[in-house]
N, C-alpha and C positions, 0 to 999 in steps of 0.2 A: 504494500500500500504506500501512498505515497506521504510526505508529509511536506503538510504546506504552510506549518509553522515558520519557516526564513521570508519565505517569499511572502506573504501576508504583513510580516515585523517591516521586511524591503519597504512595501509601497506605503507603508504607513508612515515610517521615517523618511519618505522623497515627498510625503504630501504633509509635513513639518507635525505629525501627528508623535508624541513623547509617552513614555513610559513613566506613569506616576507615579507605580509603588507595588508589593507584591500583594497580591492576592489570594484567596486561602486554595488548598493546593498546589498543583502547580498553573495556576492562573496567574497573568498580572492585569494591574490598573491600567489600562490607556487614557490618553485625552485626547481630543481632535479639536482644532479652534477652527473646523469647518465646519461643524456639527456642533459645539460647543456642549461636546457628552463626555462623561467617562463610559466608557466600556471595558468586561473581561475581555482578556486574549489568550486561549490555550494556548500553552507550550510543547502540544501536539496535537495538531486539527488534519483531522482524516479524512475529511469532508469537504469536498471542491462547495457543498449548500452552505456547509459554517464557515469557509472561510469566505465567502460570498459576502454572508452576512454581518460579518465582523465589519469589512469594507460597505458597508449600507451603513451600521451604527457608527460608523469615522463620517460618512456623507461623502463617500466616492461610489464609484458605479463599477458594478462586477467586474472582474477579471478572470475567471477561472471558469 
């Protein structure tokens, strides 16, 4: 399976989106000042849906 943990953290750091702190498991905090949300980010997302949607709660448009 693939993991699409790097490439998710990638476009989120080119679209000035930062990592605010960890989260319970292995989750972290994101922020996105496009979106002006926090959102979890798995530290293994298996799923081209979740990481879809990880990139929907930043307020950028699918990739995968």
């Amino acid at each position: 399976m693939a993991d699409y943990s790097p490439a998710v953290k990638r476009i989120l750091r080119d679209n000035d989106c930062y990592k605010d702190r960890e989260g319970k498991g292995d989750h972290e905090i994101w922020f996105s000042p496009i979106s002006h949300r926090f959102f979890p980010v798995d530290n293994k997302i298996l799923s081209r849906h979740t990481a879809n949607g990880i990139l929907k709660q930043a307020g950028l448009s699918k990739q995968f």
